[in-house]
MARBA-3410 file (N, C-alpha, C, O; in Angstrom, 1 decimal):
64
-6.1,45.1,13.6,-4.8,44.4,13.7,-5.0,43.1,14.5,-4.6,42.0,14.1 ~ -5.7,43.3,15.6,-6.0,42.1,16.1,-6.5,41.1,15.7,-6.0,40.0,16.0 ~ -7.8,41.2,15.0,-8.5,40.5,14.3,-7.6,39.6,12.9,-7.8,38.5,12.5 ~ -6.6,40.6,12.5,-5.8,40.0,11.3,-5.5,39.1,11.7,-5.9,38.1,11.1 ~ -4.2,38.8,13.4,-3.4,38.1,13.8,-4.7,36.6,14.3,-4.6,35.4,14.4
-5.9,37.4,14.3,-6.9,36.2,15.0,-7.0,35.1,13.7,-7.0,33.8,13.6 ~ -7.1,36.1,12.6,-7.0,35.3,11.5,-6.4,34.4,10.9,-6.9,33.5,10.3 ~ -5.3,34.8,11.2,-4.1,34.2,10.5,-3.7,32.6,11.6,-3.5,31.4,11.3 ~ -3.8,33.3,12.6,-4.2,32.2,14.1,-5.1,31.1,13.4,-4.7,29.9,13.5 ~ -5.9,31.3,13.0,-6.9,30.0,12.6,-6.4,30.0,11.5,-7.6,30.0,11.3
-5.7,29.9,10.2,-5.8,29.5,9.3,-4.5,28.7,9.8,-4.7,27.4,9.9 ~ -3.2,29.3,10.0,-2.6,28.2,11.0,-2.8,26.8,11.6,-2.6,25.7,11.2 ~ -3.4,27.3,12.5,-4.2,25.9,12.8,-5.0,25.0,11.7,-4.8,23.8,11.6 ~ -5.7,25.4,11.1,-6.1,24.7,10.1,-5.0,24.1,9.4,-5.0,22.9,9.1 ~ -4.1,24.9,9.0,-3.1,24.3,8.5,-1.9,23.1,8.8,-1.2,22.5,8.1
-2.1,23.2,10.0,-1.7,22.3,10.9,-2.4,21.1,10.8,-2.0,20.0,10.4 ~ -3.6,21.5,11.3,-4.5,20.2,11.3,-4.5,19.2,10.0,-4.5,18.0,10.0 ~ -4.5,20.1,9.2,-4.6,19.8,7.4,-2.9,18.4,7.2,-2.8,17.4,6.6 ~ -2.1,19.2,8.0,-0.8,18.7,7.9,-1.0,17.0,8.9,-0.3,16.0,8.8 ~ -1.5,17.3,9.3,-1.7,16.4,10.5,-2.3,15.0,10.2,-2.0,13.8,10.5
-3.7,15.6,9.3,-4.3,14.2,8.4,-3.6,13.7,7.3,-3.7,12.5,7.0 ~ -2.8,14.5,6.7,-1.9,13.9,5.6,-1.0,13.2,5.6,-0.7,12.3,4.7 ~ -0.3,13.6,7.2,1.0,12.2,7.8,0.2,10.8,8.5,0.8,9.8,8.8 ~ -1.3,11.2,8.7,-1.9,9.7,9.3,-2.0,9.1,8.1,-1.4,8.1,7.8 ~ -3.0,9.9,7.0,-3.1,9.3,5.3,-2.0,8.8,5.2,-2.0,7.5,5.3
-1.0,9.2,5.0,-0.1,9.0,4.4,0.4,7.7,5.0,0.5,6.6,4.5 ~ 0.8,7.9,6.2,1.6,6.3,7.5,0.5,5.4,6.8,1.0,4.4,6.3 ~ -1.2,5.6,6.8,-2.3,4.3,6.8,-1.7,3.6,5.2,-1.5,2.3,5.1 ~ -1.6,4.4,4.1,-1.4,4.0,2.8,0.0,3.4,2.7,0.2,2.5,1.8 ~ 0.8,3.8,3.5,2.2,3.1,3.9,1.9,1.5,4.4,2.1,0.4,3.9
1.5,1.9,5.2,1.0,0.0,5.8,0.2,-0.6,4.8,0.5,-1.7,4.4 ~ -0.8,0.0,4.2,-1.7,-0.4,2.7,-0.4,-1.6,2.0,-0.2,-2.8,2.1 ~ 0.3,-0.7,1.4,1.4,-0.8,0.4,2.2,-1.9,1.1,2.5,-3.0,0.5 ~ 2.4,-1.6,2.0,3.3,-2.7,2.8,2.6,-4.5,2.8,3.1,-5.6,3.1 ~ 1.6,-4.1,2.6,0.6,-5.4,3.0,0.2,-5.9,1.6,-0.1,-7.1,1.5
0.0,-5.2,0.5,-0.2,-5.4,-0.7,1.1,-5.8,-1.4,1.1,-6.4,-2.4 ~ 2.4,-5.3,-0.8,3.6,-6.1,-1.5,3.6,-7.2,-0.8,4.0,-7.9,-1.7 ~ 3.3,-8.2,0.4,3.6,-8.9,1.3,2.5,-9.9,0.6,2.8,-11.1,0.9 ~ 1.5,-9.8,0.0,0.4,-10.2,-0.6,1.0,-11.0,-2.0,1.1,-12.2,-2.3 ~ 1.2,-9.5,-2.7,1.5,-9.9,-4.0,3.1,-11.3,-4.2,3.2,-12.3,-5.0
4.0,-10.7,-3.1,4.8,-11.8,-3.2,4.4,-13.2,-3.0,4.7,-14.1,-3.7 ~ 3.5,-13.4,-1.6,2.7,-14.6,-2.0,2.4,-15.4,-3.0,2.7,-16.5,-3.3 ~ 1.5,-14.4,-3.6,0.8,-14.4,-5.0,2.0,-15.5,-6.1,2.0,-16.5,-6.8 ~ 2.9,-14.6,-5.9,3.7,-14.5,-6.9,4.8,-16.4,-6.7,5.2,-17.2,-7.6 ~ 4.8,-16.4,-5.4,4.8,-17.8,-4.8,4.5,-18.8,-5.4,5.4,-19.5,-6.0
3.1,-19.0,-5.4,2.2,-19.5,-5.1,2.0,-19.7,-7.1,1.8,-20.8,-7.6 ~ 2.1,-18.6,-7.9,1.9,-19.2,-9.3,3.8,-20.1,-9.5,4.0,-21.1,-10.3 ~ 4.6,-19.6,-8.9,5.5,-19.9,-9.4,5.5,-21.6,-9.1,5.9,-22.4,-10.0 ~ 5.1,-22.1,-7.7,4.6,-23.4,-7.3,4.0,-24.0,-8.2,4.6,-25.0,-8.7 ~ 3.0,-23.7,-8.4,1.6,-24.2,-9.5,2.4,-24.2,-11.1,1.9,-25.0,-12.0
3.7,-23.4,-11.4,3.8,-23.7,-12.3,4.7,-24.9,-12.7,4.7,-25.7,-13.6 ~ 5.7,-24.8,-11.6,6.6,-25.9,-11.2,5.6,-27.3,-11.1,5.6,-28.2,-12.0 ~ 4.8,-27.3,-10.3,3.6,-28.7,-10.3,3.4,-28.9,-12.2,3.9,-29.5,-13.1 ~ 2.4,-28.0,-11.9,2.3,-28.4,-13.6,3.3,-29.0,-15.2,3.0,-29.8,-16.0 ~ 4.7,-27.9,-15.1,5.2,-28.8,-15.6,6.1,-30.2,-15.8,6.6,-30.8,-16.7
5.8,-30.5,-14.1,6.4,-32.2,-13.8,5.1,-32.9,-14.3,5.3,-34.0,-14.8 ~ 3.7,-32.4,-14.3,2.9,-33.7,-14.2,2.4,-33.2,-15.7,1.3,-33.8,-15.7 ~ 2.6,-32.5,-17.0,3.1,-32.6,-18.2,4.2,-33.3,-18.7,4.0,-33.9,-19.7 ~ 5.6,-33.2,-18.1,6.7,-34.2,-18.5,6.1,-35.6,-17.9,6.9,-36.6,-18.2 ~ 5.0,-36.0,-17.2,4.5,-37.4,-16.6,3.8,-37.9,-17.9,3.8,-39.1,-18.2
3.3,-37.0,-18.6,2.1,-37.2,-20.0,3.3,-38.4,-20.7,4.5,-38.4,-20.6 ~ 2.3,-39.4,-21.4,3.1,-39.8,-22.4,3.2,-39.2,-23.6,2.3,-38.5,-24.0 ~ 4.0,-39.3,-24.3,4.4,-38.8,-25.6,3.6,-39.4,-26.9,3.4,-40.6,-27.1 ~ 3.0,-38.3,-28.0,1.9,-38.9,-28.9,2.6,-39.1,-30.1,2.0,-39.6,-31.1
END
């Protein structure tokens, strides 16, 4: 009987532990994500810029 409760004792814990790495995983991939949206809007900036440039210095072109 004891031995059962010793058992169960450690898988517990293991279980725990197990639970434990999945909320740090999980918080680290949180900040990931956070930083890759923070990124991408940049991104997304930054073509929207380039495309605004571009088509002023096309309407600059003369006409053929």
């Amino acid at each position: 009987m004891k031995s059962d409760l010793t058992g169960l004792e450690q898988k517990v814990e293991q279980f725990l532990a197990f639970c434990q790495s999945l909320r740090a995983e999980n918080q680290a991939l949180r900040g990931r994500v956070e930083g890759l949206e923070t990124e991408r809007l940049q991104l997304v900036n930054k073509i929207a810029t380039a495309s605004t440039r571009l088509e002023a210095l096309m309407d600059k072109l003369p006409e053929e």
